[in-house]
MOPAC internal coordinates of N, CA, C and O (Angstrom, degrees):
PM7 1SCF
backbone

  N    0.0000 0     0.00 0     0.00 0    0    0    0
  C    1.4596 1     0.00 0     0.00 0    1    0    0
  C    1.5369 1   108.39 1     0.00 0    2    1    0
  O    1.2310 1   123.67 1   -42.08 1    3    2    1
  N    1.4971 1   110.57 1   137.92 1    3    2    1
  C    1.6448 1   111.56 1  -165.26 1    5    3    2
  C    1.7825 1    91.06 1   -93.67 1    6    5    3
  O    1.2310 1   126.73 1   -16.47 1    7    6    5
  N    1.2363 1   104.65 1   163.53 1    7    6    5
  C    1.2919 1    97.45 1   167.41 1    9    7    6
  C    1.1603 1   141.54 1   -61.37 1   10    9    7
  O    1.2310 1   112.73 1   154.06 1   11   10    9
  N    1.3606 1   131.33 1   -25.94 1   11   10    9
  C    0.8464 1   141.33 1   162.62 1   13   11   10
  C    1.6243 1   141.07 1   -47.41 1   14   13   11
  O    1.2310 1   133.92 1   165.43 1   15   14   13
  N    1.8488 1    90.69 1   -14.57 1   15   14   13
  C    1.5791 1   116.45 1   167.58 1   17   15   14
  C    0.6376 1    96.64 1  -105.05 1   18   17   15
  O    1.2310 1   102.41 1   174.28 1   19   18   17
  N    1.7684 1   149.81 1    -5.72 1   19   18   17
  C    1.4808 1   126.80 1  -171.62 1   21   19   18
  C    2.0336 1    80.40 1   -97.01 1   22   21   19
  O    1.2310 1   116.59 1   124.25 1   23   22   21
  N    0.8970 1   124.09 1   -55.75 1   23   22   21
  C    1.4883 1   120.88 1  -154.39 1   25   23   22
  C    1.8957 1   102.49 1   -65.14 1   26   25   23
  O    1.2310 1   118.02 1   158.12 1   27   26   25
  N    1.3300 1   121.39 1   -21.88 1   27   26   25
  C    1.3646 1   127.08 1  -176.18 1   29   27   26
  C    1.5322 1   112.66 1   -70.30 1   30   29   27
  O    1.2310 1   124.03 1   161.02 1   31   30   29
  N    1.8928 1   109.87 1   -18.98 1   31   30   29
  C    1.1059 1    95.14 1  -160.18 1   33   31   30
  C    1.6828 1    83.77 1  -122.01 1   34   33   31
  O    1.2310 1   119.45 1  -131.25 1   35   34   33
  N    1.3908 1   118.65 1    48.75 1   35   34   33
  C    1.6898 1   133.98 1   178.19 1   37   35   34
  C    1.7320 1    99.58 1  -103.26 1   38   37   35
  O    1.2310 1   105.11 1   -33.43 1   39   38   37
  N    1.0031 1   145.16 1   146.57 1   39   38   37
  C    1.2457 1   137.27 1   151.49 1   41   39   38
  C    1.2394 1   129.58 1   -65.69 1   42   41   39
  O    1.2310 1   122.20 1   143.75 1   43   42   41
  N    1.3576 1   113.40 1   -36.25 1   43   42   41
  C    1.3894 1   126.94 1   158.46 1   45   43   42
  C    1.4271 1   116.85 1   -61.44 1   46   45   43
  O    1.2310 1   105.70 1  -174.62 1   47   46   45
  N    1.2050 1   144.12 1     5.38 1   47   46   45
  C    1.1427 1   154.54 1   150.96 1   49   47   46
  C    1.4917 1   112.56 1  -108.36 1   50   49   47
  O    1.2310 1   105.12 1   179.10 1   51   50   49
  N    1.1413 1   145.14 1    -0.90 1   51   50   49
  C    1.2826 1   133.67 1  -153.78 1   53   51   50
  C    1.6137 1   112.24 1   -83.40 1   54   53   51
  O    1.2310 1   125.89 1   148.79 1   55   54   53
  N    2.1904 1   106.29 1   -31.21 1   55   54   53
  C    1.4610 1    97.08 1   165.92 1   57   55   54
  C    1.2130 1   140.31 1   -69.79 1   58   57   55
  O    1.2310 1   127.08 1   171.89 1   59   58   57
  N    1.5901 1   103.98 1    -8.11 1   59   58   57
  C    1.5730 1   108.54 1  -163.66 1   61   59   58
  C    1.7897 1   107.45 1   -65.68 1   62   61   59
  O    1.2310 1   126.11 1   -22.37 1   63   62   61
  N    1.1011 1   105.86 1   157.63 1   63   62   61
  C    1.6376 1   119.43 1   171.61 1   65   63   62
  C    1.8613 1   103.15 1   -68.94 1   66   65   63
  O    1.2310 1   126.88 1   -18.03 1   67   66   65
  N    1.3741 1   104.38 1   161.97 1   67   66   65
  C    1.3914 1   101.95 1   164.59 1   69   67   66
  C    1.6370 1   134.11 1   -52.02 1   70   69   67
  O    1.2310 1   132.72 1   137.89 1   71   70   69
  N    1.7049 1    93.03 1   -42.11 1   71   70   69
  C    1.3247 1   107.69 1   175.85 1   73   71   70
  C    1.6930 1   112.94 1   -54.84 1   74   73   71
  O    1.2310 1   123.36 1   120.71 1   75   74   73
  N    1.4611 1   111.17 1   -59.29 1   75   74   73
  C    1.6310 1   128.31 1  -171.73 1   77   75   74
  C    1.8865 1    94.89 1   -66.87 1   78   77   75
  O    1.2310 1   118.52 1   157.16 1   79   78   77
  N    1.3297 1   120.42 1   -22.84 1   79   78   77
  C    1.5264 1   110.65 1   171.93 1   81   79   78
  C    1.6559 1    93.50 1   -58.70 1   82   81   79
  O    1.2310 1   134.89 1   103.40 1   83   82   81
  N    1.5393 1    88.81 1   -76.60 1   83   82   81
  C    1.6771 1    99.39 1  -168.66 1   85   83   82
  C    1.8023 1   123.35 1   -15.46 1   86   85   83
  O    1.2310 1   130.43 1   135.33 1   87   86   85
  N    1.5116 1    97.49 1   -44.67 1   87   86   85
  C    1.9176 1   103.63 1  -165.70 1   89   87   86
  C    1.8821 1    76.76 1   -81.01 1   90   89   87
  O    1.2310 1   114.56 1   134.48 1   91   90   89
  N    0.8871 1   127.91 1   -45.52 1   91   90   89
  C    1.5019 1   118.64 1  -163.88 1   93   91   90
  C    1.2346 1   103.45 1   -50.09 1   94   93   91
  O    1.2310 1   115.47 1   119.43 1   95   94   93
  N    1.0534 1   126.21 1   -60.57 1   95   94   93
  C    1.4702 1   149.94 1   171.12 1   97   95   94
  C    1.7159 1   116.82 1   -19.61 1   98   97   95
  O    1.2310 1   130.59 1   120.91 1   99   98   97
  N    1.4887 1    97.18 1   -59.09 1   99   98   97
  C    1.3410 1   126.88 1  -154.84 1  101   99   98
  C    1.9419 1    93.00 1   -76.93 1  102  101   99
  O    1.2310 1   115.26 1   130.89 1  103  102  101
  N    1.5307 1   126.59 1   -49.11 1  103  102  101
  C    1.1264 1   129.33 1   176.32 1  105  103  102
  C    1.6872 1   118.19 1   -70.51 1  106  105  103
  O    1.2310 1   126.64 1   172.86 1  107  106  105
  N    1.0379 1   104.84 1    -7.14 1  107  106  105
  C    1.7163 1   112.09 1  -161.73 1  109  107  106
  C    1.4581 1   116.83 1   -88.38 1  110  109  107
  O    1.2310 1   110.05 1   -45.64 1  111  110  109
  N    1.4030 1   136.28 1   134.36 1  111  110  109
  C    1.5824 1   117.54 1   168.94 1  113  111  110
  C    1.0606 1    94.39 1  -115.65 1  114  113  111
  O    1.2310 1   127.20 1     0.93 1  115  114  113
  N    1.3076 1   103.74 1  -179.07 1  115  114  113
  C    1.8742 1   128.11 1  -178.05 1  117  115  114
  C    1.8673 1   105.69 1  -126.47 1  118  117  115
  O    1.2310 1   133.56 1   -70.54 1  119  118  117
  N    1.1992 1    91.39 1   109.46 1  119  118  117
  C    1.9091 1    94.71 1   154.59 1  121  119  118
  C    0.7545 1    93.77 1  -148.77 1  122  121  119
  O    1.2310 1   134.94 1   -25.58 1  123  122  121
  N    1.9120 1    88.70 1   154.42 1  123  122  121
  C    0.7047 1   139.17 1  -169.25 1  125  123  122
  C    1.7998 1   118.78 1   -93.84 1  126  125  123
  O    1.2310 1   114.92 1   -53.46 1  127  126  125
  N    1.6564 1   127.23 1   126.54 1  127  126  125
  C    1.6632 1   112.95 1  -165.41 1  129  127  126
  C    1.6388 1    80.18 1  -119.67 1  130  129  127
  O    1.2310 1   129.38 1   -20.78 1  131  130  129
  N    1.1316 1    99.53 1   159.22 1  131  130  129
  C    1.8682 1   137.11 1   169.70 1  133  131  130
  C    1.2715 1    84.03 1   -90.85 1  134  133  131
  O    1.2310 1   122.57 1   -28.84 1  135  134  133
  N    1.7721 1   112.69 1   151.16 1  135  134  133
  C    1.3198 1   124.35 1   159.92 1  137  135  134
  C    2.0806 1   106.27 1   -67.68 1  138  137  135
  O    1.2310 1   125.37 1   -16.07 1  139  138  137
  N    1.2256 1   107.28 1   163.93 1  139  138  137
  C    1.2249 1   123.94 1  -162.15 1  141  139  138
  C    1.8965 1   120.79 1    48.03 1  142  141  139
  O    1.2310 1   136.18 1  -169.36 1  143  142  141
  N    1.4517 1    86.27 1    10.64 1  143  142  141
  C    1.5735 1    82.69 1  -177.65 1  145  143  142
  C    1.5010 1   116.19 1   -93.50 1  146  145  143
  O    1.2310 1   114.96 1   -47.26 1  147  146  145
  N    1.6357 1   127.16 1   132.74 1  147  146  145
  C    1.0934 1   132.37 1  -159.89 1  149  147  146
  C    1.6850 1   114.59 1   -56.36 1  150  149  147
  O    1.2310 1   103.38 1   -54.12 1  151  150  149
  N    0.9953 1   148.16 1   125.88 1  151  150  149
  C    1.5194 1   121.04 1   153.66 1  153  151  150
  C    1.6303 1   131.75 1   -87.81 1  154  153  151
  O    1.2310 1   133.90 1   132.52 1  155  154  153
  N    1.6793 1    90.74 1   -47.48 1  155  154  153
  C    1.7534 1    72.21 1   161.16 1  157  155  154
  C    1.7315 1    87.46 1  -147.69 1  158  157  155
  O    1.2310 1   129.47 1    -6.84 1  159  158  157
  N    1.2632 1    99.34 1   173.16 1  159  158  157
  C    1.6286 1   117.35 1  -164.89 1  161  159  158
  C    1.5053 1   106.26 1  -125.66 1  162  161  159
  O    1.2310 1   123.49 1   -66.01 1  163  162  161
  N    1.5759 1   110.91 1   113.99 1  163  162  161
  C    1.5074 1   135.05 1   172.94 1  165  163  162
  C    1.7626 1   108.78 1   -31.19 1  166  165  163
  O    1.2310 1   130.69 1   -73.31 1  167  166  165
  N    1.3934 1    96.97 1   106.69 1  167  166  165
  C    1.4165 1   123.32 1   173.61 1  169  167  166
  C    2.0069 1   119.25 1    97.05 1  170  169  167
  O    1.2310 1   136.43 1  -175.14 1  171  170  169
  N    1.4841 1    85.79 1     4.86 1  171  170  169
  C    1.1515 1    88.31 1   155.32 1  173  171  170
  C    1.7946 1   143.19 1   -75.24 1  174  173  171
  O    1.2310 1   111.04 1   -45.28 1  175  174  173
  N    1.0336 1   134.46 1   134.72 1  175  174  173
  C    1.1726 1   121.37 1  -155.44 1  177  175  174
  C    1.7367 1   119.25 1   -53.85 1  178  177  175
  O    1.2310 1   100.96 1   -80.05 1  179  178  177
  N    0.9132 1   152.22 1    99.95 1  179  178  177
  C    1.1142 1   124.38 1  -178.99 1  181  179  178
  C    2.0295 1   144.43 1   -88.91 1  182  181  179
  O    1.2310 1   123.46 1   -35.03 1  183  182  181
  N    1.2032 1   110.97 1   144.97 1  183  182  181
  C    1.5003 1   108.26 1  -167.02 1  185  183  182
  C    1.3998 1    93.18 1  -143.79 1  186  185  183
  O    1.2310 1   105.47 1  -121.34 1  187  186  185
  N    1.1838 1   144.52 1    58.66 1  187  186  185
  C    1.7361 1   152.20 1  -173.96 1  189  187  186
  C    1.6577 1    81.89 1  -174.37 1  190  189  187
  O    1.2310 1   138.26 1   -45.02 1  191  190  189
  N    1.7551 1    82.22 1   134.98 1  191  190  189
  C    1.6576 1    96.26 1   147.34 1  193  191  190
  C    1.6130 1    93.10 1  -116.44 1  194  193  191
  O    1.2310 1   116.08 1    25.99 1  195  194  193
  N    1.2819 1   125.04 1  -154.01 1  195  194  193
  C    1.2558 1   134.41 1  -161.59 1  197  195  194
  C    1.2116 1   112.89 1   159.77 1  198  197  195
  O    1.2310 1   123.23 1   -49.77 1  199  198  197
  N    1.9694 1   111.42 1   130.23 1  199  198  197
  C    1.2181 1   114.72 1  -138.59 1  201  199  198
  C    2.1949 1    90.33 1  -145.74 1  202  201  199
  O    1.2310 1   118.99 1   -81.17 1  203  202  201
  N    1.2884 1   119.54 1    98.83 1  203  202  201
  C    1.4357 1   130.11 1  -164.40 1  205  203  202
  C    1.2667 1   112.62 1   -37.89 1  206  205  203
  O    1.2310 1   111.94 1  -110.65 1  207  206  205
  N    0.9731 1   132.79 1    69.35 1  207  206  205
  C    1.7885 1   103.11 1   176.34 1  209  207  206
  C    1.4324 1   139.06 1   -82.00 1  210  209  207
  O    1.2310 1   128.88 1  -179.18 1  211  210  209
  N    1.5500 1   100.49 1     0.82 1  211  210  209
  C    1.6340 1    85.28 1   154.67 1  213  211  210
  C    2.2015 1    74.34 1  -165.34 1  214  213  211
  O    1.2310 1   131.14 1   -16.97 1  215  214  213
  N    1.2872 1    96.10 1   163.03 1  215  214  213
  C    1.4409 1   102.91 1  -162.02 1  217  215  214
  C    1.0256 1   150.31 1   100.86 1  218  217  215
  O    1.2310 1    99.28 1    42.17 1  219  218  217
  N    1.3832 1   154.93 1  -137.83 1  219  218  217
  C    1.2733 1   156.75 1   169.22 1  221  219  218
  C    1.5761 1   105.70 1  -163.50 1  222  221  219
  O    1.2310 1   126.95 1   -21.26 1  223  222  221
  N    1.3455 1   104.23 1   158.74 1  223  222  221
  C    1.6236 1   114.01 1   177.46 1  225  223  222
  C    1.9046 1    89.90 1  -149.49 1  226  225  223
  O    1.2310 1   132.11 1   -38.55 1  227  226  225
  N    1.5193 1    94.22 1   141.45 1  227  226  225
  C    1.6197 1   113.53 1   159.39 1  229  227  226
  C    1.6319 1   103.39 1   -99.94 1  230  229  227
  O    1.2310 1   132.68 1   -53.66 1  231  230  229
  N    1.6365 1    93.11 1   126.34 1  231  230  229
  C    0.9276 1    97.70 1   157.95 1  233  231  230
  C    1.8783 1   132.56 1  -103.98 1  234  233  231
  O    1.2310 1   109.00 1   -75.57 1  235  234  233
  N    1.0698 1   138.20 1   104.43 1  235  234  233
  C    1.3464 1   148.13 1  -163.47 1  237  235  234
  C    1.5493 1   118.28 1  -114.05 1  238  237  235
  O    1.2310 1   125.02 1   -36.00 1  239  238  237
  N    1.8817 1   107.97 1   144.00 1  239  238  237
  C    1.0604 1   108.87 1   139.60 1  241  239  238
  C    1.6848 1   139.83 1  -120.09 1  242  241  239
  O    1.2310 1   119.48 1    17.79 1  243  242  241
  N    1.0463 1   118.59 1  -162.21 1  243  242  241
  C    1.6395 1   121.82 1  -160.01 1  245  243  242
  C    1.7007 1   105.15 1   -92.39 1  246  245  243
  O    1.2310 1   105.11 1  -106.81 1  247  246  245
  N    1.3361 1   145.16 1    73.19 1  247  246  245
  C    1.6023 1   130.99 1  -176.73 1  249  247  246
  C    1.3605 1   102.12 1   -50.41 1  250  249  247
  O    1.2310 1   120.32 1   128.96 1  251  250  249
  N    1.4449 1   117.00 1   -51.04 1  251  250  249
  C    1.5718 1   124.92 1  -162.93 1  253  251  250
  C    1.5586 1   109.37 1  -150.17 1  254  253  251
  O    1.2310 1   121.15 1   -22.44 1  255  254  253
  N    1.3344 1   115.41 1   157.56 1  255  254  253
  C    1.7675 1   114.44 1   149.56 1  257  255  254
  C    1.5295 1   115.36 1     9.16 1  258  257  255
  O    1.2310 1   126.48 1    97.99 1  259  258  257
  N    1.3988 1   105.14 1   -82.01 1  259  258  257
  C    1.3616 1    94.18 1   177.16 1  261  259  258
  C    1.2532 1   117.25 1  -132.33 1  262  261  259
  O    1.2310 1   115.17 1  -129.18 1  263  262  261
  N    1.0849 1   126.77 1    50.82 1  263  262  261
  C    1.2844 1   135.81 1  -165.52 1  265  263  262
  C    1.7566 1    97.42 1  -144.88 1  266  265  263
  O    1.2310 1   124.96 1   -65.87 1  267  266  265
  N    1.8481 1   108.08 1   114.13 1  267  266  265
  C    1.1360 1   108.50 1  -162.17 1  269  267  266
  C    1.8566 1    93.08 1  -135.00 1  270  269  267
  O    1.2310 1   118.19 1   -40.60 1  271  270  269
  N    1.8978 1   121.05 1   139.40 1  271  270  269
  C    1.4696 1   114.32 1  -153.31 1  273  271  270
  C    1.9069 1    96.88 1  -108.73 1  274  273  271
  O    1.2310 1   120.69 1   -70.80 1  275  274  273
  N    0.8676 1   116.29 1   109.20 1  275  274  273
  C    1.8779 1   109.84 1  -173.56 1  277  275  274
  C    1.5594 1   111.30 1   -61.46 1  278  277  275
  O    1.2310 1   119.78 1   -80.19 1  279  278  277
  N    1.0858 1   118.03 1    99.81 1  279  278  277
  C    1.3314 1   118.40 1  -167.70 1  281  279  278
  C    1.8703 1   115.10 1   -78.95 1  282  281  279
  O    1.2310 1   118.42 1   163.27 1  283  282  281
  N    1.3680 1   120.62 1   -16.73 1  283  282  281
  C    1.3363 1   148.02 1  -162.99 1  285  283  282
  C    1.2324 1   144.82 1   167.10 1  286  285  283
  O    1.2310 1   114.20 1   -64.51 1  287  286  285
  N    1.3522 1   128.59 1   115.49 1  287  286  285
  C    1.8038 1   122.54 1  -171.57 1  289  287  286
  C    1.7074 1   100.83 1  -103.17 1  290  289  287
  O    1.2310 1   124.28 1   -71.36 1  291  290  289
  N    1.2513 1   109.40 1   108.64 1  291  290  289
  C    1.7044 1   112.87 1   157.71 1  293  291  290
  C    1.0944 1   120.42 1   -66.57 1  294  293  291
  O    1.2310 1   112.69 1   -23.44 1  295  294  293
  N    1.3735 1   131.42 1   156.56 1  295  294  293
  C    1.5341 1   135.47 1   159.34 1  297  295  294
  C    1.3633 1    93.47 1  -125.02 1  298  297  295
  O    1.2310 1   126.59 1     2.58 1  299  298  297
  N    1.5611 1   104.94 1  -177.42 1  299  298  297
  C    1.4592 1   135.08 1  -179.26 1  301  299  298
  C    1.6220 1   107.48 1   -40.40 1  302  301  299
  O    1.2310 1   127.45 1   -69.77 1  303  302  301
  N    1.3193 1   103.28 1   110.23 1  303  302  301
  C    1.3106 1   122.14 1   163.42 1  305  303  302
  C    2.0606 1    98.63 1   125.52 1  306  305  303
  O    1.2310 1   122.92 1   155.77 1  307  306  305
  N    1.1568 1   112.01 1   -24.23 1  307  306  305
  C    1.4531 1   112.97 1  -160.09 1  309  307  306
  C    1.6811 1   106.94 1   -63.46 1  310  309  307
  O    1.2310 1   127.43 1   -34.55 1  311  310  309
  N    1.0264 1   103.31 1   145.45 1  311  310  309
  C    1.5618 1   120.35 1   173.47 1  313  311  310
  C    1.6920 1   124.19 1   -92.38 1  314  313  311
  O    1.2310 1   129.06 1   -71.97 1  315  314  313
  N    1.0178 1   100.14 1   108.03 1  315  314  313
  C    1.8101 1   100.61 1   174.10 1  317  315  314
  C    1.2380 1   127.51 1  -140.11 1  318  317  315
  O    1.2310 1   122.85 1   -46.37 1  319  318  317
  N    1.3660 1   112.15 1   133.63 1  319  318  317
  C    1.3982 1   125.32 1   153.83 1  321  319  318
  C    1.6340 1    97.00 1   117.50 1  322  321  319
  O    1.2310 1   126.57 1  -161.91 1  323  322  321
  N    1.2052 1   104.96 1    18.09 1  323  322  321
  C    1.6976 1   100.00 1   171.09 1  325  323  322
  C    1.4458 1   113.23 1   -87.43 1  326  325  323
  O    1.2310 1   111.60 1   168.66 1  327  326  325
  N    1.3922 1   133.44 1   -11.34 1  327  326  325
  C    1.0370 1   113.14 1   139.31 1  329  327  326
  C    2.0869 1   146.98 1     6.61 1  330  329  327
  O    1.2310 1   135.43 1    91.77 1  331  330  329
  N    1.5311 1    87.75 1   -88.23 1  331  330  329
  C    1.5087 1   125.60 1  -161.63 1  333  331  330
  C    1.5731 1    76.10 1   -82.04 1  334  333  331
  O    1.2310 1   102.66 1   129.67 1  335  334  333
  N    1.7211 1   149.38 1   -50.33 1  335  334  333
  C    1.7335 1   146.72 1  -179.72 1  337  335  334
  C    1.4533 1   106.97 1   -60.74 1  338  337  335
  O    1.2310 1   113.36 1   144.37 1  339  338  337
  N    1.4514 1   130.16 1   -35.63 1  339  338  337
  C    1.7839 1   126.40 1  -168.71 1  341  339  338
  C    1.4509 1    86.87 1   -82.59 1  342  341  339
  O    1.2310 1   118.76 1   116.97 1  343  342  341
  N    1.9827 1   119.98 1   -63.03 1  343  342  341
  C    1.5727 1   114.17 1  -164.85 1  345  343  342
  C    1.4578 1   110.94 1   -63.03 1  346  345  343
  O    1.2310 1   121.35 1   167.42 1  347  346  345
  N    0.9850 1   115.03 1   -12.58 1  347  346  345
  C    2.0575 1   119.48 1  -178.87 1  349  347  346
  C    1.9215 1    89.35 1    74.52 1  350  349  347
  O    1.2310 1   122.10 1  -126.21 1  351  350  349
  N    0.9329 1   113.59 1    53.79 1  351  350  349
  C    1.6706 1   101.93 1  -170.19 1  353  351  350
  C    1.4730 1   103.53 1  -150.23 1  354  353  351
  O    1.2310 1   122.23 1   -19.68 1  355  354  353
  N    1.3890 1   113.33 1   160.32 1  355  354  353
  C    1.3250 1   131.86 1   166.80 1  357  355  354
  C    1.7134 1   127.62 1   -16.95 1  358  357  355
  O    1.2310 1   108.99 1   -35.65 1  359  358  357
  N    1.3237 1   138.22 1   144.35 1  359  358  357
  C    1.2025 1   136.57 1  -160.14 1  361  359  358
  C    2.0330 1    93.84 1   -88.81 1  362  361  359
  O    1.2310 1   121.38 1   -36.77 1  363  362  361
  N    0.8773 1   114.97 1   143.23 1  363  362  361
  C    1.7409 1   116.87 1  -166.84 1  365  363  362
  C    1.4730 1    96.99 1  -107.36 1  366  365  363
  O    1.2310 1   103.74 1   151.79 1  367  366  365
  N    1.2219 1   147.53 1   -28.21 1  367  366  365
  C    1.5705 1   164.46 1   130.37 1  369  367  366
  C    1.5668 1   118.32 1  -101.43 1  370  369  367
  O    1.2310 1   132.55 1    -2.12 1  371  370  369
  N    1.4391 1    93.35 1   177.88 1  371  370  369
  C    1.5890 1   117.96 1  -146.10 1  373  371  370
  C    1.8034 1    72.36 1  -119.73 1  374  373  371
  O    1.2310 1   128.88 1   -27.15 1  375  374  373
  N    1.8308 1   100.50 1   152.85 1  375  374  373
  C    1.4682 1   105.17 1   168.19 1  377  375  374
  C    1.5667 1   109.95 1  -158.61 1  378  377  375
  O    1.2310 1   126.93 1   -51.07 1  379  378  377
  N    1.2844 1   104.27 1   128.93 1  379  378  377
  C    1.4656 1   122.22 1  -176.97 1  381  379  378
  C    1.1984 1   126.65 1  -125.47 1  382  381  379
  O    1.2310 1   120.10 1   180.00 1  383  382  381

């Protein structure tokens, strides 16, 4: 499946025109995460948003050492980390 079928069948994409799919399309990659595998790490700079297409992600932050507070779990379709991409600024949680 090209991307362009994975992003058509997003809700957050569903108004765009073919054309505005297409440029969407054209800027976008696909990876792929392992469960427990980090994606991005709280206070890291961020320049990715990231958009579920099939799965779930926790989103978390750090209280202490080892003491970490789950702020939200996305599934398929959820949007994250555009945040830290609109402010041009730092990641505000951790997401796995």
């Amino acid at each position: 499946m090209d991307k362009k079928d994975l992003l058509q069948k997003l809700p957050v994409f569903e108004s765009l025109t073919e054309k505005e799919l297409d440029e969407v399309a054209e800027i976008c990659g696909i990876r792929n995460v392992e469960a427990d595998e980090l994606v991005f790490e709280e206070n890291a700079h961020g320049v990715e948003l990231f958009i579920i297409v099939k799965g779930c992600i926790r989103i978390y932050t750090q209280i202490t050492e080892n003491v970490h507070k789950n702020l939200i779990t996305l599934r398929d379709g959820g949007l994250f980390g555009e945040l830290a991409v609109i402010a041009e600024d730092y990641r505000s949680a951790s997401a796995m």
